[in-house]
N, C-alpha and C positions, 0 to 999 in steps of 0.2 A: 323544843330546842330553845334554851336560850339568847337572845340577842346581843350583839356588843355594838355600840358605835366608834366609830373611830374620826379621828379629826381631819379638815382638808387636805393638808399632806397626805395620808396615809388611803385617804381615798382616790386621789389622783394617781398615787401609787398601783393601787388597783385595781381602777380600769384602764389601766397601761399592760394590765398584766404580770405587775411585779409578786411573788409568791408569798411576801410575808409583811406582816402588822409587828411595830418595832413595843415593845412598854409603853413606851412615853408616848407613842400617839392614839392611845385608846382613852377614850373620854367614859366609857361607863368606868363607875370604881371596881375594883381588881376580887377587891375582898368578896367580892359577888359568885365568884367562878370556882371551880375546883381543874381538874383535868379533864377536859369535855371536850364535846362538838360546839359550836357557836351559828349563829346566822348574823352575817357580817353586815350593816349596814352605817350608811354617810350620816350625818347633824340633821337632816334633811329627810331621814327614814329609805333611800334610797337603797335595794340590796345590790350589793358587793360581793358576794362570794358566801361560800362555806367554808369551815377549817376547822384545826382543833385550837384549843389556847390552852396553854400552859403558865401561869399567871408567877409561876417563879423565875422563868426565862429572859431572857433579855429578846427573842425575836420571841413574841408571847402569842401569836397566831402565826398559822400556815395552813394555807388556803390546800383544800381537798378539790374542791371544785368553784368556776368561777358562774356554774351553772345553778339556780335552784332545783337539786334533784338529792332526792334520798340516798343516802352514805350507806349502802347494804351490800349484800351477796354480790348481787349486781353489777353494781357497781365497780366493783375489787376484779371481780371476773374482764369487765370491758377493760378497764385500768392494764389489767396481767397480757391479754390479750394484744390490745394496740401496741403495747411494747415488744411482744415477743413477734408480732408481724413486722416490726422495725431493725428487728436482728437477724432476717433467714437468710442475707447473704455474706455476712461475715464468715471469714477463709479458718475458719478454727469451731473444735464442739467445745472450746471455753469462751464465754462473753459475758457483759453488765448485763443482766437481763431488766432489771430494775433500776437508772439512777436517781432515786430521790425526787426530789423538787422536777428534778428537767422532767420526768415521769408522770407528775402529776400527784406523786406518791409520798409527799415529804415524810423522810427519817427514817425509810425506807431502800436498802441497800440489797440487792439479791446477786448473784454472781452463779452464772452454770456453769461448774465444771465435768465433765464427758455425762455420765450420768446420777451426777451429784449435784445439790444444792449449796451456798453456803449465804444464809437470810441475817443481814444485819439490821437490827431497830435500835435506831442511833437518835431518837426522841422518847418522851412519856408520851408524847400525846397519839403517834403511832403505834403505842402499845395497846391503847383501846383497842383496837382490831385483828391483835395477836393472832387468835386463833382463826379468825376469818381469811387474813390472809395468808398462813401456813396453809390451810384446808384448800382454798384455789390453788395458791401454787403446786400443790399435790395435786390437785384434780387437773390442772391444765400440762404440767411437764411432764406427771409419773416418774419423779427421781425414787431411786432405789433407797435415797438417805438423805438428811438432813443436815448441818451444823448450825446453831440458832445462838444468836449471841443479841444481850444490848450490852455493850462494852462500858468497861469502867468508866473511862474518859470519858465516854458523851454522858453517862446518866448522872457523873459527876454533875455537870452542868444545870441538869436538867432536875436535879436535887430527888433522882430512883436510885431505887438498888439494882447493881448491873447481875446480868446471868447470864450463862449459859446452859445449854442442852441440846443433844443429838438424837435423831428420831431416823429408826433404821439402820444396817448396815452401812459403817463409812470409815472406807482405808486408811489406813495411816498416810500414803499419798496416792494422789488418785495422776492417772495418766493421762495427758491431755496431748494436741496436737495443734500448729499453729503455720500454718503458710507451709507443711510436708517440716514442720520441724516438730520436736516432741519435747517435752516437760514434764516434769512431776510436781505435782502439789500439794502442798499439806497445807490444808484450807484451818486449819487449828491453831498451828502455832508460825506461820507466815506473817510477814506484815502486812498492814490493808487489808483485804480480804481472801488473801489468799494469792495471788498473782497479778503483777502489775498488765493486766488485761491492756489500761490505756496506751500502754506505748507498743500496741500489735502493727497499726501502722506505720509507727514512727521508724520500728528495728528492721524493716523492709527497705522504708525509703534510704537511710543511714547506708543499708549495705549494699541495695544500689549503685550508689553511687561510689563503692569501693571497687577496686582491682584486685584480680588475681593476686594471693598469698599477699597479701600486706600484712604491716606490724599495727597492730591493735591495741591500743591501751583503753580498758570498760572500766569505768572510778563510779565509784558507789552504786556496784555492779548488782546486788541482791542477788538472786538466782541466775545471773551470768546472761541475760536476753541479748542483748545486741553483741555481745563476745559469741555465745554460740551462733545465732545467726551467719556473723563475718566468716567463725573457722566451719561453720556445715555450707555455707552458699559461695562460699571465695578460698577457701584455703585460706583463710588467714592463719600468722602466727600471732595468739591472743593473750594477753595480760589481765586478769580479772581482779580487781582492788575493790575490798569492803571490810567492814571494822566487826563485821557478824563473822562467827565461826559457823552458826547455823544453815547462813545467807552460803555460803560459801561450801557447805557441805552438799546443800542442791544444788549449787551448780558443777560441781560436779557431779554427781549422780547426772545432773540432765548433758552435762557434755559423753560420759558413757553410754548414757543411751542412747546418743546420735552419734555414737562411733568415730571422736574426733579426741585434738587432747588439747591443751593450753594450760598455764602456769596462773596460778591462784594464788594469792597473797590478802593476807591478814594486816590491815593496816589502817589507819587513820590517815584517808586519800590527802589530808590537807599536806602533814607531813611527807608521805611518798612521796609527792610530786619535788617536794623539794630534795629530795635523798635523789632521785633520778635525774635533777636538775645535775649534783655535784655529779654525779657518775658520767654526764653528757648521753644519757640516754635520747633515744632517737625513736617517732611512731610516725607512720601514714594517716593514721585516723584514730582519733582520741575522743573517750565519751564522757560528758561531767553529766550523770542524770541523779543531782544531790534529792536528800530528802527535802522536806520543805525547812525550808530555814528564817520562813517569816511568817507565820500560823497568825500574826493578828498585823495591821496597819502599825502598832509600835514599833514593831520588831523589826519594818520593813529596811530601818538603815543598819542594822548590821548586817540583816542579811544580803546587802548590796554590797557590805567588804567581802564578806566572804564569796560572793562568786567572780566579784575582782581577781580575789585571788587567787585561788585556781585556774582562773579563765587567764590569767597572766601568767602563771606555770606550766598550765596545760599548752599555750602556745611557745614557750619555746622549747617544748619538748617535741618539737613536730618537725618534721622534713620540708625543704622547699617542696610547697604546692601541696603540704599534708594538710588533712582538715579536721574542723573540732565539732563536734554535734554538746551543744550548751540546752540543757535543759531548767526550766522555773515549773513544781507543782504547785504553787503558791497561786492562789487570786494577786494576793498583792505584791505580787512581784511578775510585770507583763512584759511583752515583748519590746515596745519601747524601751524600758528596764535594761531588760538582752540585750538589744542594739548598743546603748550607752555603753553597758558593760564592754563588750566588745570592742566596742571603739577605743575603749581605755585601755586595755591590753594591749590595742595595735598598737595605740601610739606608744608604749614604753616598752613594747616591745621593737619596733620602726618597723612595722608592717603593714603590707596594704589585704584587704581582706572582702572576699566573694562570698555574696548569700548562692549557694546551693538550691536553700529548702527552707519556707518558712513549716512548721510543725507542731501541730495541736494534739490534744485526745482524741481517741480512735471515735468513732461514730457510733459507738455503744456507751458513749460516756458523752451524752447531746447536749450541745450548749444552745442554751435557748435565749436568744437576743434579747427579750425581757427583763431577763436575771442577771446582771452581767460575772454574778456569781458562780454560776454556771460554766463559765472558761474560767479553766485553773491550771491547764497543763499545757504550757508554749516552750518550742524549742526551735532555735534557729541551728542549719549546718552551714558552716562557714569553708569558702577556702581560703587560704594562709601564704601570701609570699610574698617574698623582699620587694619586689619591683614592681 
């Protein structure tokens, strides 16, 4: 196994715990490497870790282990294991079985659905182990089928060719269950990997805190989560807005199978809200759970207009003492973020406003206080009133 050194920074980095060595702070030269394993060590010969490095990447190591032990069978097996002992109490047979880095597992994405797999390798340098860790994860779950992707987007990065392939029998949508509610998913052509698993506790807490038949408004709703939750746990009457035909075609499907109904709309939530503005539309509780709108630290100021501004339509679309559940999947966009935002709405909107619920990723999706990469999904629930 070849060695790398890396420079002070990036060493203090890592016996902090942090999972990855940036280009620029590796002191051996680059041209040295291909797509490998490495043994990580300080200017000083000190070891730091094992990883793989990828020498065309911009985070050009991520550390496998901060322990000196062989990257084998073994290994991938304990790795599979500790994680799948970390999910046996989750209220659903759909969860992250694997997330990445928080894992130990970087680039490395798994997701169980009932008894189905769907294995994402969103690095090169995780592909060294392809088949090793296809093979555990068949030897430890027994899924009946596969779906195995390294997706366009990330191997873009990573300068691979991206693929896919399916191993076994696997449905067009597979049936999942979640807190006694039910869903179908099509782990193939879904967005993310298939179902936004992370926000299992969030669509709990949200409905919670709602009343008997209220009005509903779900904005960049995907498969309708927090809308069916409200009409199957409350009677709610539910509005579902997203700019997918597809997104919108599961959720109903998933509102048929739980025996409820609501009103679906095709739209570009930024404009609805204001089409609803003129109409004087009126809701109880209204969801902004946008995609991400700030993918890197540039982007982070436009995407602070935009949840202005729906966070400033979403609230006067709302009844005295109705509330808004505001969601960021963005790193760079946190809940401090949230709170501003909100605060700016109140004010042009003249209202005074109650935190509810602060709200993260479900616990199958583990943010590991080392990486602070690791927390990407914050959502504040607010309440809303004049006085």
């Amino acid at each position: 196994m070849k060695k790398v050194v890396v420079n002070k920074k990036a060493s203090q980095t890592l016996l902090q715990f942090f999972p990855w060595v940036y280009r620029s702070d590796i002191v051996t030269p680059l041209e040295k490497f291909g797509i490998e394993v490495v043994h990580i060590e300080n200017e000083q010969g000190k070891f730091l870790g094992i990883g793989y490095i990828n020498p065309k990447s911009t985070i050009a190591i991520r550390i496998l282990s901060f322990s000196n032990e062989p990257i084998d069978a073994n290994f991938f097996k304990k790795r599979v294991q500790e994680a799948l002992y970390k999910r046996l109490d989750i209220p659903s047979n759909a969860y992250r079985l694997i997330h990445s880095e928080a894992d130990m597992l970087p680039g490395l994405i798994v997701d169980k659905y009932e008894e189905y797999l769907s294995i994402h390798f969103v690095t090169a340098g995780i592909l060294l182990f392809q088949e090793e860790i296809v093979k555990t994860l068949f030897e430890i779950t027994a899924p009946k089928g596969a779906y195995i992707t390294a997706p366009e987007s990330a191997m873009r990065k990573e300068g691979e060719e991206p693929f896919e392939k399916m191993i076994g029998a696997l449905p067009e949508h597979i049936e999942i269950e979640e807190n006694g509610i039910r869903f179908v998913v099509d782990i193939k052509n879904s967005q993310k990997t298939g179902f936004y698993l992370d926000q299992r506790a969030n669509r709990a807490i949200v409905t919670k805190f709602m009343k008997q038949k209220e009005r509903m408004l779900d904005c960049f709703s995907n498969s309708g989560g927090f809308g069916l939750y409200a009409a199957s746990k409350k009677g709610a009457d539910v509005e579902i807005v997203d700019i997918s035909s597809q997104a919108l075609a599961l959720a109903k499907s998933n509102f048929r199978l739980n025996g409820v109904v609501g009103k679906f709309v095709e739209a570009n939530v930024f404009d609805y809200l204001r089409e609803l503005r003129k109409k004087k539309a009126k809701f109880d509780t209204v969801v902004l759970d946008p995609p991400s709108f700030a993918k890197s630290r540039h982007q982070k100021g436009g995407a602070l207009k935009g949840f202005k501004d729906i966070s400033v339509n979403a609230m006067k679309l709302l009844d005295e003492g109705g509330k808004l559940a505001l969601f960021s999947c963005s790193h760079y966009v946190d809940m401090d973020d949230l709170v501003h935002i909100v605060l700016k709405a109140a004010k042009d909107n003249h209202k005074r406003v109650e935190v509810l619920a602060h709200m993260y990723q479900d616990i199958d999706h583990p943010y590991i206080l080392n990486n602070p990469f690791s927390l990407y999904l914050k959502g504040l629930l607010i309440q809303v009133t004049s006085h």
